[in-house]
C-alpha positions in Angstrom: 58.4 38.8 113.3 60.2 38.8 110.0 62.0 42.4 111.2 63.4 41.1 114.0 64.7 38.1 112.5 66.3 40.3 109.4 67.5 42.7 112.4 68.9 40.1 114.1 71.5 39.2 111.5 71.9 42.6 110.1 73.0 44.1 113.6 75.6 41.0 114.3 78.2 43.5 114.6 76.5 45.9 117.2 77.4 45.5 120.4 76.5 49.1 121.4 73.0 50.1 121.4 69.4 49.2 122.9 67.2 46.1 122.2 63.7 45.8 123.8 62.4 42.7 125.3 60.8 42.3 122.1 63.5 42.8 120.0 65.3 39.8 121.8 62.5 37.2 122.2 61.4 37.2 119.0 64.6 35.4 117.8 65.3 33.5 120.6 62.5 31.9 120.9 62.3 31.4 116.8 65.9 30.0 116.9 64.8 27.7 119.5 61.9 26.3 117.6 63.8 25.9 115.1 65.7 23.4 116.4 62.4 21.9 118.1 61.7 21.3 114.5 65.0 19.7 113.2 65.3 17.5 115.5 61.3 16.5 115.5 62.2 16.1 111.8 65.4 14.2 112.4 67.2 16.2 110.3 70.9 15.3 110.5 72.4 16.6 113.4 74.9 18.8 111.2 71.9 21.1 110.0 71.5 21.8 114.4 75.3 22.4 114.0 74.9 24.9 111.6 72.4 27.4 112.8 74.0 27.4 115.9 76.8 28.5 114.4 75.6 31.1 112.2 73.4 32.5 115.0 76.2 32.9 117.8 77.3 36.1 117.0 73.8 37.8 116.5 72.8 35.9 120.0 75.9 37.2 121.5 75.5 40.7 120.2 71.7 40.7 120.6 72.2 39.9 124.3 75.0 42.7 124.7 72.2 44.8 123.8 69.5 43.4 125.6 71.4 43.9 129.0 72.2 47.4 128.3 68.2 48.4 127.3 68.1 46.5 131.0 70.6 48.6 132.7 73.6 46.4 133.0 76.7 46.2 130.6 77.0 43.4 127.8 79.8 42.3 129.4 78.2 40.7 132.1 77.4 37.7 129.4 80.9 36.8 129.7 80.7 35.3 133.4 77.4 33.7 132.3 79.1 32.2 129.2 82.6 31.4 130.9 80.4 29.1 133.7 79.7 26.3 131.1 83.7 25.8 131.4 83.0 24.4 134.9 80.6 21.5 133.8 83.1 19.4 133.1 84.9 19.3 136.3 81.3 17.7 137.2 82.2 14.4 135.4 85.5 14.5 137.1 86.1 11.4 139.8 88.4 13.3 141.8 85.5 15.9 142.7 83.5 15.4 145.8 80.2 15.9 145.7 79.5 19.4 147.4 81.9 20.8 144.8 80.2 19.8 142.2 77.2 21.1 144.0 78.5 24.4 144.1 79.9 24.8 140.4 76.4 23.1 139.0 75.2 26.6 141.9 77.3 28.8 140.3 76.3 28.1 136.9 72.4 28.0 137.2 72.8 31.2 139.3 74.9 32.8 136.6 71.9 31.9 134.3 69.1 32.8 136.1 70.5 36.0 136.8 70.8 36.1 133.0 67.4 35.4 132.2 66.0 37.9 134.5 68.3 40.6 132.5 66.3 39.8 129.5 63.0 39.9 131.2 63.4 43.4 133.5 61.9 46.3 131.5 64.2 48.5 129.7 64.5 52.2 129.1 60.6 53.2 129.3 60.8 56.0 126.7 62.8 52.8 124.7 60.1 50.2 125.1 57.0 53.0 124.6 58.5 54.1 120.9 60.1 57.7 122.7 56.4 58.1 124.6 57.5 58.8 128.2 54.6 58.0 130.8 
């Protein structure tokens, strides 16, 4: 556990490259304990603020690679990420109610698609440790 949390942050900056389901779990679902545990601590909201800032660009990076181990380009992230834009337009009085149906559609489709990217199996000679079945 403590490698992939110190690889992680040391491969912020690497975009290009493989990372098994393993290798992205791990942190994600550590991060997201760790916030379970500040706020069941009430620890000032600011200390929330700052891990999420210091872990965006490993999480960004470390799902580039995740959807390349699964076959697809890092890229697609950016459709995922550029969704959230739309929530707003939710909250908005002038919008009827099946367009706001269809953007809160658009962006839990987005991230389910998303999610299932991080689950699918990657490169099977990448997951085994270069054993091909």
């Amino acid at each position: 556990m403590i490698k992939a949390m110190k690889d992680f942050f040391a491969k912020s900056f690497q975009f290009r490259g493989r990372a098994t389901r393993k290798d992205y779990w791990i942190p994600t679902v550590s991060m997201f304990l760790l916030t379970v545990l500040i706020r069941l601590l009430k620890m000032p909201r600011r200390w929330e603020d700052i891990m999420g800032i210091i872990s965006i660009l490993p999480s960004l990076s470390l799902t580039s690679r995740r959807y390349q181990d699964a076959g697809v380009s890092g890229w697609f992230q950016l459709p995922q990420l550029l969704s959230f834009l739309l929530l707003p337009l939710i909250f908005m009085d002038f919008m009827k109610k099946w367009m706001k149906a269809v953007i809160i559609t658009i962006v839990a489709l987005l991230n389910m698609a998303g999610f299932i990217l991080t689950v699918l199996p990657g490169d099977k000679d990448h997951d085994n440790g270069g054993e091909v079945r």
